[in-house]
N, C-alpha and C positions, 0 to 999 in steps of 0.2 A: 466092668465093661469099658472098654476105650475105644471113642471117637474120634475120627476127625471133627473141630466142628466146620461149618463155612462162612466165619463171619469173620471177618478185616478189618480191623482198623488201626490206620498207623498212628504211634506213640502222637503225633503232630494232631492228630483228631481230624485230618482231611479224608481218612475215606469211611466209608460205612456200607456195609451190606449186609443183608437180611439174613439171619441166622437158621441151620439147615438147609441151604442152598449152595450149592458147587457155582462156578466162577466159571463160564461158555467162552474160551477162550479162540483165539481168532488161529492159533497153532496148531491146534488139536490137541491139547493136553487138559487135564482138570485142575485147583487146588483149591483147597479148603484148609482154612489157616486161620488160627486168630494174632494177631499182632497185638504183643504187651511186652511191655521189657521185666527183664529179671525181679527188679523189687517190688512190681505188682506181684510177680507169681510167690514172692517169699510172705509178703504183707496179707496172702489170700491163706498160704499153708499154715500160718503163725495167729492165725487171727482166733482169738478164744470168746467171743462174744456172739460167735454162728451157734444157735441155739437150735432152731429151729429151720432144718437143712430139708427142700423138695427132692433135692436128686444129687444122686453120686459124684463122684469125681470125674472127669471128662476130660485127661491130655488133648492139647491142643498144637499139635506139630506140625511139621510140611509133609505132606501127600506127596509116598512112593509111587504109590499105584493110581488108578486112572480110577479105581473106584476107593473107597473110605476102608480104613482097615478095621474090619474086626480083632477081638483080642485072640482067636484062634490062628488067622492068618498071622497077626504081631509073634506069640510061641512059636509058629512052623517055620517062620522065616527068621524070626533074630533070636529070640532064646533059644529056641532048639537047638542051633548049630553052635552056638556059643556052649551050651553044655556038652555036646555029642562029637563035635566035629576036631578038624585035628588042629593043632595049635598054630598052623600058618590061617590056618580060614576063619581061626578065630580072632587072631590078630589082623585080619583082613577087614573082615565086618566090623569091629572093633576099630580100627583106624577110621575105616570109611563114616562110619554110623557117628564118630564122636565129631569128624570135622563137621558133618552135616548138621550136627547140634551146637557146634560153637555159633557156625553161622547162623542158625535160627532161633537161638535162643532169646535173642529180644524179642521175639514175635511167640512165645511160646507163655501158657498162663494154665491154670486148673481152673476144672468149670465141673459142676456137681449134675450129676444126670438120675440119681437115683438116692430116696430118701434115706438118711442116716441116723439112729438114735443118739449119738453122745458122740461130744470131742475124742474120746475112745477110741470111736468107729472110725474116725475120721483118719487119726494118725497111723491106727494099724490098716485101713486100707490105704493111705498113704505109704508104707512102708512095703505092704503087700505087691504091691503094684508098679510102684517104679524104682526099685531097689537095683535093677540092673540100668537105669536112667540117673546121669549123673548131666545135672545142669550147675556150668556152668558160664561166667562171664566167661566171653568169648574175647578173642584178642584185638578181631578185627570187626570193630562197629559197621554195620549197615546204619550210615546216618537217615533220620527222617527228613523228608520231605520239608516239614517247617523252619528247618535249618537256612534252606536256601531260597524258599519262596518271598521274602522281604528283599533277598538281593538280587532276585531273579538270576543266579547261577545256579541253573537246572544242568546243563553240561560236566560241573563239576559231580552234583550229586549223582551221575551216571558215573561218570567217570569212578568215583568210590565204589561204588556198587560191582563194576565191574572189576575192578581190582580185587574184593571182596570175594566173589566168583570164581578168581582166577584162583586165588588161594585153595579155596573150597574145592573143586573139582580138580585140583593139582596140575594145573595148563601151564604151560612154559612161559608161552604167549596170551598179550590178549591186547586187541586194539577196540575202540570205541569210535563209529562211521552216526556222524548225523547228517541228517537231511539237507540239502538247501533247494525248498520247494520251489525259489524262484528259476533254478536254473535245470530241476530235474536232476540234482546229483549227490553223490554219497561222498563225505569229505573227512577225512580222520583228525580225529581230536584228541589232545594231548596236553598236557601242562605245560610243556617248555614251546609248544607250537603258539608265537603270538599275533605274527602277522598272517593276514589272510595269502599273502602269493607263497609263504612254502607250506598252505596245506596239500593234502595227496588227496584230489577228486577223480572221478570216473562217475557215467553217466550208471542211471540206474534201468540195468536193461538184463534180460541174458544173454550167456554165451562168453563174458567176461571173466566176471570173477566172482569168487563166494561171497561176499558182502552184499553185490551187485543183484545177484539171482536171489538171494532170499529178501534185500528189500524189493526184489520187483513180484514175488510172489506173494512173500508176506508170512512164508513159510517158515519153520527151524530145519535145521540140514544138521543129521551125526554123521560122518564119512568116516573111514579108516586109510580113505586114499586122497586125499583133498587134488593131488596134482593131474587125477588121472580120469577124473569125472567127466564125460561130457559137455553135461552141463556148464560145468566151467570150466576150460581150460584153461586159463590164467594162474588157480589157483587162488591161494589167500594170500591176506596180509597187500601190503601197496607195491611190494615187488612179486617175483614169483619164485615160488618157494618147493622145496622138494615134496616127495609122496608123506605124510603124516596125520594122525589124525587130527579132525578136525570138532569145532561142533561152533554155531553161527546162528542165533536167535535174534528176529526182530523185536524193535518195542514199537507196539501196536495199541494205540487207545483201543479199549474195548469198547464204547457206543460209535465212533464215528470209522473206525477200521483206519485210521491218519496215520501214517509211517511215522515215525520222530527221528528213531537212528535203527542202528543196526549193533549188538554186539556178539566178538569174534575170538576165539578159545580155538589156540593148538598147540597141543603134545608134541616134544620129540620123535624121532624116528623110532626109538628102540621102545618108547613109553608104549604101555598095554591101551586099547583104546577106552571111550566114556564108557561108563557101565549105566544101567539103566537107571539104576536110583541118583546118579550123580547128574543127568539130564532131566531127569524129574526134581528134583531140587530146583536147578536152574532155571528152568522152567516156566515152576512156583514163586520164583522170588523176582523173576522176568516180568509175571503177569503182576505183580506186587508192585514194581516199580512203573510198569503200562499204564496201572491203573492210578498211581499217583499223580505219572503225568496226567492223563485226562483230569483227575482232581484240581492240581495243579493250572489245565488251560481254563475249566470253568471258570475257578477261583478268579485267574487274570481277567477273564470276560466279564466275570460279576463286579469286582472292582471297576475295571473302565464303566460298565453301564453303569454302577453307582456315581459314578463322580460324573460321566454325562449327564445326567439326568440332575441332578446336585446342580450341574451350571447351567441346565436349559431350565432348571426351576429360579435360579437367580436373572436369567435370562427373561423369562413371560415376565418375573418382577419387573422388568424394569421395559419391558415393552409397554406394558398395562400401566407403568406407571408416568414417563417417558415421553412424545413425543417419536417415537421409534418407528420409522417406513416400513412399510410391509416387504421390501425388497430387501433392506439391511437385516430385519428380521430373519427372514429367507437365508441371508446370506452367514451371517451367526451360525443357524443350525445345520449348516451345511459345513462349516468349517468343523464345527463341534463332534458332528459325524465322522467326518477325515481324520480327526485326532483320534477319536475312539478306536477304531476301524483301522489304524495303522496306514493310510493310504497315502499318496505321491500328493495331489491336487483333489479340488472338488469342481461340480461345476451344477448350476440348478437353471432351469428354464420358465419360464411364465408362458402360458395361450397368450398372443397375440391376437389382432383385431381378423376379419377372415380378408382374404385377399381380393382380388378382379378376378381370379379365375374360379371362385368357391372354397380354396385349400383354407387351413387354418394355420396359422404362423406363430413360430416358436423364438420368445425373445433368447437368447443366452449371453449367461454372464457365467463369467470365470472366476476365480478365485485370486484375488490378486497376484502378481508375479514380476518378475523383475524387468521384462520390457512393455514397451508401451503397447503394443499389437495384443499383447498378453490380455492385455483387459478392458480390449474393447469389445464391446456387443456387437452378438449378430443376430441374423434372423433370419430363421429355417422355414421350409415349407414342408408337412408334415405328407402332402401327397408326393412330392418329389427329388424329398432326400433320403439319401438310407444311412440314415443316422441310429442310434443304437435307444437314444431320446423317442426320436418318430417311432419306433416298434413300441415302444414301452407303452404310449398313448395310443397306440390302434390294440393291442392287445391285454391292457390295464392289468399285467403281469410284472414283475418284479423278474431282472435280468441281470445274469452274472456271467462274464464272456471272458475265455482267455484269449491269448491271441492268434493259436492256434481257429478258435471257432471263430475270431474277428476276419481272419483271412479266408477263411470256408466261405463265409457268407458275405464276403465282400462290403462291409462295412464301411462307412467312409468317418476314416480317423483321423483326415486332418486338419477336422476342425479343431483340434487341441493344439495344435501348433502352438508353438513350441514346444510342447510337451509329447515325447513320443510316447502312447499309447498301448502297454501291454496288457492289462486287465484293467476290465469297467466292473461297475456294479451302479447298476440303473435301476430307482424307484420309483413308481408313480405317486404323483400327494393327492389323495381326494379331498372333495369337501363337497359336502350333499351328495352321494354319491356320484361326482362329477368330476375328473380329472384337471387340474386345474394347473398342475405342474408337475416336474421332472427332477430329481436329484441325481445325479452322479457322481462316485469317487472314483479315481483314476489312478491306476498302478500300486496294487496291494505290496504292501514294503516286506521283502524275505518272503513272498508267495507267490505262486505261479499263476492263481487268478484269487478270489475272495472266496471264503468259505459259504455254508451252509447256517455254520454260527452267526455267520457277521449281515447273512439276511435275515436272523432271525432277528437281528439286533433291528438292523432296518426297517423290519418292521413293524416291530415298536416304536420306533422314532417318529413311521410310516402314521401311526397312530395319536401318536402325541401330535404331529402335525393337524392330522384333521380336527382332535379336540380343542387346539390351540386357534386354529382358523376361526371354530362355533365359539371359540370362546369372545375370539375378536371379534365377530358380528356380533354376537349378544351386547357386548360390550360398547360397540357404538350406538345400536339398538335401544338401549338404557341408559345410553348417555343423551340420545334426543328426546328418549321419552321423558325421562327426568327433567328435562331443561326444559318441555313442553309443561309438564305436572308444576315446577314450580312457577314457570308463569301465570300458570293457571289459580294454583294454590295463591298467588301472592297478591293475585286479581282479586279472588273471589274472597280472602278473610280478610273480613272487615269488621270495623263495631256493631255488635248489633241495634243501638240507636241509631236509627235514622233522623233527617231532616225533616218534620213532619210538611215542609211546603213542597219538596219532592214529592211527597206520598199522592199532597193534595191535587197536583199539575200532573203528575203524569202519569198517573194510573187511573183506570173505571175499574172499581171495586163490581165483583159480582156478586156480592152480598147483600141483600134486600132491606135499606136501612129507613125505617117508617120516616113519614114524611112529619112526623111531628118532632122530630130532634131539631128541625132546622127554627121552629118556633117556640119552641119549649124553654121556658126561662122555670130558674129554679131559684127558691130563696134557700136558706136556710130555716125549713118550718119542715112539719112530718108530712105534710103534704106532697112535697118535691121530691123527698127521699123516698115517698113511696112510690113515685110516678118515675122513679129512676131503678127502682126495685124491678117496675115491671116493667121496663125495658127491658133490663137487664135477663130477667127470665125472658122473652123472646129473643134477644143474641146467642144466648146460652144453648136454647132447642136448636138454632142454626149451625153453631161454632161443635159443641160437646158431640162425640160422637165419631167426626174425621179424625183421621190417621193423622194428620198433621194440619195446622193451626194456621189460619192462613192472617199470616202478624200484618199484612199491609192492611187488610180491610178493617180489624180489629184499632187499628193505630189512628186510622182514619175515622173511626167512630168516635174516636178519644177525642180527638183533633176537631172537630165538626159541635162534641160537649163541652169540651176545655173554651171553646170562641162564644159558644151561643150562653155560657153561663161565665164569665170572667169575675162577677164579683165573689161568688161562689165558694165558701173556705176550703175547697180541695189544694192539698196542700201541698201536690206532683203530679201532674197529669199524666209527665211522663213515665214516674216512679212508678203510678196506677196502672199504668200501661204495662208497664213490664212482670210485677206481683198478679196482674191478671193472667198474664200469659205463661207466665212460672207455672202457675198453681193448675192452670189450666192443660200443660206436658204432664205435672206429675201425676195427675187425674188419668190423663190418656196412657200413660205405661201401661200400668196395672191395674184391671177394672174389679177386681176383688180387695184391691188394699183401703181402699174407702165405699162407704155403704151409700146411697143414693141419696141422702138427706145429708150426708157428711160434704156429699161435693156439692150439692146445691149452696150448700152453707157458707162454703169456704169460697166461689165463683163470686158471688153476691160480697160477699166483705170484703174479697180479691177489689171487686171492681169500686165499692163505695167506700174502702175503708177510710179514706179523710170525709165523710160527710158528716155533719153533725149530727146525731141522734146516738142513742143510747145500745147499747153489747156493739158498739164499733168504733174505731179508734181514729181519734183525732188528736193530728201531732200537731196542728195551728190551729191557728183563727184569725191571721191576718186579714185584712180585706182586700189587700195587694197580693194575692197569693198565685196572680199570672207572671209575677214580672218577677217573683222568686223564681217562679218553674224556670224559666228558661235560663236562669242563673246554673240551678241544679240540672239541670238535662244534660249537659257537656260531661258530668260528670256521673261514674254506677259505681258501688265499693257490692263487692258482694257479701263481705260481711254485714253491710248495714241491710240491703236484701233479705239473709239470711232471717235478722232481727223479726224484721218485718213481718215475712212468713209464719217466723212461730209463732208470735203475737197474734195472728189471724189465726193458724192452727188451734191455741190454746182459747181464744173466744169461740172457734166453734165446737170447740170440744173433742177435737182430733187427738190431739194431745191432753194426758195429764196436767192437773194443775202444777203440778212438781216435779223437778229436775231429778229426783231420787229414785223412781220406779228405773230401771232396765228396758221396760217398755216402751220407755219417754227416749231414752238415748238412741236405741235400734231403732223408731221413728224417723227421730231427726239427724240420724245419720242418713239413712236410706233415702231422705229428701234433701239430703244437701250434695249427694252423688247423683240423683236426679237432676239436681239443678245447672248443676256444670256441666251433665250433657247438654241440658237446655241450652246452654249458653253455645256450647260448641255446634250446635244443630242450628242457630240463630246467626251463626255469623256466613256459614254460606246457602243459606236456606233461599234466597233469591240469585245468589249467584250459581247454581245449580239447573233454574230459569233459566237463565242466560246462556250454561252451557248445553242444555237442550234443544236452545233454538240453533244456538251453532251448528250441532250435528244431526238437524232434523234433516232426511233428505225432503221434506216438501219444503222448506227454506226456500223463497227467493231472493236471491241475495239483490236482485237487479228491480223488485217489485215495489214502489214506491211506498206502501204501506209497510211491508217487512222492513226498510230502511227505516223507515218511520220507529217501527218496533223496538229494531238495534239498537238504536239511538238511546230510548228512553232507557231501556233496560243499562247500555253502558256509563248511560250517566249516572243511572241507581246504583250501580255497582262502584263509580267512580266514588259517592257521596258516602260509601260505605267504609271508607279509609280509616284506619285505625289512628290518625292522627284526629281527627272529629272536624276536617277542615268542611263543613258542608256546603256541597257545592248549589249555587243558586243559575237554576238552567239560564234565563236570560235576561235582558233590561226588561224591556217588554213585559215579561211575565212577572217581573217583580214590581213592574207599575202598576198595572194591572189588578196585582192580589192586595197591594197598597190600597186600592181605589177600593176592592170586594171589602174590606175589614174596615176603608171608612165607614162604609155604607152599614154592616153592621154595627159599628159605635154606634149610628145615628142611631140605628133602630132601637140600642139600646136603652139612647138615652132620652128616647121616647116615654120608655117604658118607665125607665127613673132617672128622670131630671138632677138626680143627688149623686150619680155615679161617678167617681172617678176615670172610671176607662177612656175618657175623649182625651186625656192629657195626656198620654202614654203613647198615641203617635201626633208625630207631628205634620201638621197639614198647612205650614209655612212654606211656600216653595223655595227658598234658600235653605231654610232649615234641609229641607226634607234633597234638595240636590249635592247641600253637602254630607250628606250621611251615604248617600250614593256614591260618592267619589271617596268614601271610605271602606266601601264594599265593595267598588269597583277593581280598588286597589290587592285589597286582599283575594279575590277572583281572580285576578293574575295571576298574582305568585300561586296561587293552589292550580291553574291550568298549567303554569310551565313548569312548576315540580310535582305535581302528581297526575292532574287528569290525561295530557297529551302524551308522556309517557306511556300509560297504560295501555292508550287507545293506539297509540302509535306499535306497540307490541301485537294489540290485536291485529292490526290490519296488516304486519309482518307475517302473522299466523294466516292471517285470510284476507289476501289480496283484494278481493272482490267489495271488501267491506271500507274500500280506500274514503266512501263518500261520510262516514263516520268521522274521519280522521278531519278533512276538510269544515264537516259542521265545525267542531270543534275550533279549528283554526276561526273560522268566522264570528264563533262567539268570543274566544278571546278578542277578537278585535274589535269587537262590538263593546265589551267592556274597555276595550282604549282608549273608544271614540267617547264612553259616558265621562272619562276623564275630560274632557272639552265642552260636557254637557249636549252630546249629539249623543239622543237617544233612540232613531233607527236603526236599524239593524237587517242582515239577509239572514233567513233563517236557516232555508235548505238552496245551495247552492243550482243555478239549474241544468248544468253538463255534469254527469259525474266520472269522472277520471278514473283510471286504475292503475295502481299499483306496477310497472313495468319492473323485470328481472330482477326482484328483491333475492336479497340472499338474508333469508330467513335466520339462520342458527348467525352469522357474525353482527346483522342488526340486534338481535335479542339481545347478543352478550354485550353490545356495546349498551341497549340501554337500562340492562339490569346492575352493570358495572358506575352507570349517571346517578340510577336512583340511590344505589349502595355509597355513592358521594354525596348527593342529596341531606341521604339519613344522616349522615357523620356531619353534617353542616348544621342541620337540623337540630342533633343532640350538642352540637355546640356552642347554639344560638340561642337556645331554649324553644326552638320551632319556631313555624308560621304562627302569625297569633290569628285565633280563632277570630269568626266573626259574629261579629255585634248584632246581638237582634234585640237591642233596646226598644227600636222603633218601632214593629209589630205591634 
């Protein structure tokens, strides 16, 4: 059995179509063809390793007929007469039949349709079957498509093709008419024609000539009279020519119906006319080359989109990356479009502000050009110009005008001056869906307005615009919110030791702390330690249980036992401080990972572990063991932490005695990944406070009490600095808590006359003024490089909070004045001012770029030096 089949595809690999399908030609003809050249179809007949074969052999030629031949019509029409008939009709069909096969033989392969048992089978119906088909290389190649698509000489490849035809169909004549869209006309093409003034054009209309009338209909014409046709009285060819036949085929892309050219075939006078198989060829290998060019225009379309899109990708690079105006932006892919798109100029518009009469106003900019009117701005009124821009925004359509429709609708063109104006193609750009601006290209280059294609390109571009817009607001978006995050971030992590005379001034603990810590003296007997036990178990019912650990009250308990027992062998009040609060997160994670008597165990040694008595550990026994702590307090290692922990684990039996079990390691792993949450949970755990009360709305910011609040809490946060510079709120308050903690020495040493503690401050007033003027020194430098910074950021963030910024000023200068030994002071200012037209985002960066100097001075100096709390 032999098919036609319908599948195409040129040697070049540009076209492809679905197999078993005929080819809906725009002429009225069919074909069905496979395109392969010669050494496929020898490499398919020769091939001995086809073992297992679905289906028959399957010629694949060019389509006589308008429908697919079967092998009875193939016998009735060519073998039969070749065996029967008489020896001029056999040499007839014979001549005919074999040019048709020179010429198609590169498009010609075997294809199996029906299953075969053996290589056998294969060759005897090879033999069987085309034994009157003799393929050979033919003389005259029909070159592919990929030959000339790198040089873009599509004209030549027609040109061959045509030559190729002429041979084929035995034409005397044959001319090749391409298009030139921009002018509307059909213009002959030749090889020795170089220059554009001696082509031969004519418009494409009827009533002319045969080129003329079939690219205006789009038609093929066979005549046997060419000179005598109505239709065209001119005739063919570029003069005019006597009665002969004719035959004159467009090339027609098949998706867009787009003319390209026109090719034109004529016989002699005495020559017999076309026959029908020799236009059915033609025809077939007409729509063959149609369809490449359409392959061919995609192709070119696909390459420019890839390379635009390639430089509108290096393009957002370097906007996003850049310094890059949203107008130069604009202007870039506006240019970028004009290159792609083949087009004269560009031109893009922006919405303007609205006018005095209510109109909305359109900036436009041009593309630059060679005078100076060329590129300057104007500005349209969208209610009363008729601009081709103004329609595009009232009807948020996509518009493509020639200038024939630009004259219908009275358009007003000359605002492109100096650029005369034959085809637009106008876009709208949205963003949110809200029209926001206008692109135009201006005068499509070799076309008579812009295609169908190059809006489709459009609007893609159409799209990339609006993605690129969200992209740029997100982008400033999170460039302030980030630059708000890391002020915030750089405010709130701090060390989690605090100053404990912060703790003491300026916070009321809501913790209900028994009234007998303030009189309770402990020795070192079992006595004390158990009367600390059972404290200890009433903090514990208060503290265990919350979601989170509230460390000021806790710190403040420390702080309140560490004063009222100083001789006392605890050996870190602060250290105690912190292993209580460890032990007491890792407790609250997971209420199944320790049994009720395990945590009790481990709170209790947490909190006593320097007391002297027996299953708890004590790492001294100095009797000076206040004036070590505050030596140690500047300082946390978390490995020594770590130590600590498991020492206290392993006395309360939480852990194995020995490092060996797997049980032991999975423990103290799991608690030492606990613990650096801990850690990380502790550094903004009051500044978290702080940013609640910022964004509370019942905030008053103007309320003297909430200023009051700010205040304290930004100083907590101030004193929270990861350099450990701890800030002391005032003179005042430091005399003050000097005079609280004589008063307790005394009471002390009421109690024992033997005590050391009275000697550890000094109650000399020289003494004790210059140790001031030593503190007072270092409270500077920590206000003008770290605290007024911060606060000065704040009150950048929030205007309203400008009387913060002012306290602060006052306390520094209040520690100026302690320099001269004036120890008065204003505490809270009594007008409070605000903040007038700060510009938020360039103060931040100015003083985040101070402190970023700061630091480098800092690690160059080896810091501020910490201050001295020998005197306490």
């Amino acid at each position: 059995m032999i098919e036609l089949s319908a599948v195409e595809q040129l040697r070049g690999g540009y076209l492809h179509q679905s197999s078993n399908h005929n080819i809906n030609l725009p002429i009225g003809s069919t074909m069905s063809m496979v395109t392969r050249d010669l050494a496929s179809f020898k490499s398919l007949e020769k091939r001995p390793d086809n073992k297992n074969y679905n289906s028959s052999f399957e010629v694949s030629g060019l389509s006589m007929m308008r429908e697919p031949l079967d092998s009875k019509v193939f016998e009735s029409k060519l073998i039969d007469p070749l065996k029967k008939g008489r020896a001029s009709m056999k040499q007839r069909y014979r001549n005919e039949w074999n040019d048709i096969l020179k010429a198609a033989a590169p498009f010609v392969y075997l294809r199996r349709t029906e299953s075969l048992q053996s290589t056998k089978d294969l060759v005897k119906m090879t033999k069987k079957s085309f034994k009157c088909i003799k393929l050979h290389r033919n003389n005259f190649e029909i070159p592919t498509l990929s030959n000339y698509v790198n040089s873009g000489n599509i004209p030549f490849y027609l040109l061959d093709v045509g030559i190729t035809l002429k041979k084929c169909t035995r034409s005397k004549n044959m001319a090749l008419y391409l298009r030139d869209g921009r002018k509307g006309e059909l213009f002959q093409y030749a090889q020795h024609i170089v220059s554009s003034s001696h082509r031969v054009n004519f418009k494409i209309k009827p009533g002319t000539r045969l080129a003329a009338y079939v690219g205006h209909t789009k038609e093929y014409i066979v005549t046997d009279d060419c000179g005598g046709d109505p239709r065209f009285p001119l005739g063919c060819g570029w003069k005019n020519s006597t009665s002969r036949p004719a035959l004159c085929v467009p090339l027609v892309t098949p998706d867009t119906l787009e003319l390209y050219g026109v090719l034109e075939f004529t016989k002699g006078m005495m020559d017999p006319p076309y026959t029908k198989r020799s236009v059915e060829a033609c025809l077939n290998l007409v729509a063959a080359v149609s369809m490449s060019l359409q392959e061919d225009h995609e192709s070119v379309i696909t390459d420019r989109t890839g390379s635009l899109f390639d430089y509108l990708t290096q393009l957002i690079g370097i906007f996003f990356c850049e310094p890059l105006g949203l107008n130069r932006f604009f202007s870039e892919l506006v240019v970028s479009a004009r290159i792609a798109l083949r087009a004269q100029t560009s031109v893009f518009y922006t919405l303007a502000n609205i006018d005095d009469l209510g109109g909305i106003e359109l900036n436009m900019f041009m593309e630059s050009g060679k005078s100076e009117r060329h590129r300057k701005k104007r500005w349209l009124s969208l209610r009363r110009s008729r601009t081709v821009a103004a329609k595009v925004v009232m009807t948020r359509q996509i518009c493509s005008l020639g200038r024939r429709e630009l004259l219908e609708h009275d358009y007003n063109v000359n605002i492109y001056r100096p650029v005369p104006c034959h085809s637009v193609l106008s876009v709208p750009i949205y963003f949110n869906q809200r029209v926001i601006g206008v692109v135009e290209l201006l005068n499509k280059l070799d076309e008579e307005k812009f295609s169908k294609a190059d809006e489709k390109l459009m609007e893609r571009i159409q799209t990339f615009y609006d993605i690129t817009l969200s992209a740029f607001v997100m982008k400033e978006d999170m460039k302030r919110l980030l630059a708000r995050m890391e002020v915030t971030k750089n405010m709130l992590q701090f060390h989690m030791q605090p100053c404990p005379h912060e703790y003491e001034i300026l916070h009321n603990t809501s913790l209900d702390i028994p009234r007998e810590i303030n009189t309770l003296y402990f020795q070192p007997t079992n006595y004390g330690t158990h009367e600390l036990l059972i404290l200890a178990k009433a903090i514990i019912k208060n503290v265990l249980g919350m979601r989170y650990l509230k460390l000021v009250n806790i710190n403040k308990l420390l702080l309140m036992v560490a004063k009222t027992m100083p001789d006392h062998p605890f050996h870190n009040f602060a250290h105690c401080f912190s292993t209580f609060h460890i032990i007491a997160f890792i407790i609250s994670q997971d209420k199944n990972f320790f049994t009720f008597s395990e945590k009790e165990d481990m709170l209790f040694t947490a909190l006593c572990h320097g007391a002297e008595k027996k299953q708890m550990i004590q790492t001294t026994a100095e009797s000076e063991a206040i004036v070590q702590t505050r030596k140690e307090w500047k300082t946390f290692n978390i490995n020594e932490t770590m130590i600590y922990i498991e020492i206290i684990l392993k006395v309360c039996g939480v852990l194995p005695p020995t490092e060996e079990f797997e049980e032991y390691r999975i423990k103290l792993r799991n608690i030492q990944e606990i613990m650096i949450e801990c850690y990380q949970k502790s550094y903004v755990q009051d500044g978290m406070e702080l940013v609640e009360r910022l964004m509370s709305a019942e905030f008053k910011w103007n309320h003297p009490v909430d200023r009051q609040r700010m205040l304290k809490t930004c100083m907590l946060v101030a004193s929270y600095h990861i350099h450990y510079n701890h800030f002391i709120p005032s003179v005042s308050a430091l005399l003050s808590l000097l005079d609280e903690m004589k008063r307790e020495v005394m009471l002390l040493k009421q109690h024992d006359p033997n005590s050391k503690a009275l000697e550890e401050i000094p109650f000399n007033v020289e003494e004790n003024n210059r140790n001031l003027r030593e503190i007072a020194k270092e409270q500077v430098a920590f206000l003008d490089s770290r605290v007024l910074p911060w606060v000065e950021i704040l009150n950048t963030l929030f205007p309203t909070t400008s009387a913060i910024y002012f306290n602060c000023i006052d306390m520094k200068k209040s520690w100026e004045d302690l320099l001269t030994l004036k120890t008065e002071e204003t505490w809270f200012p009594d007008v409070s001012t605000v903040l007038q037209d700060s510009d938020a985002r360039d103060t931040v960066l100015k003083i985040v770029e101070a402190l970023e100097e700061s630091d480098r001075k800092d690690d160059s100096t080896g810091g501020i030096s910490r201050v001295k709390r020998s005197h306490y």
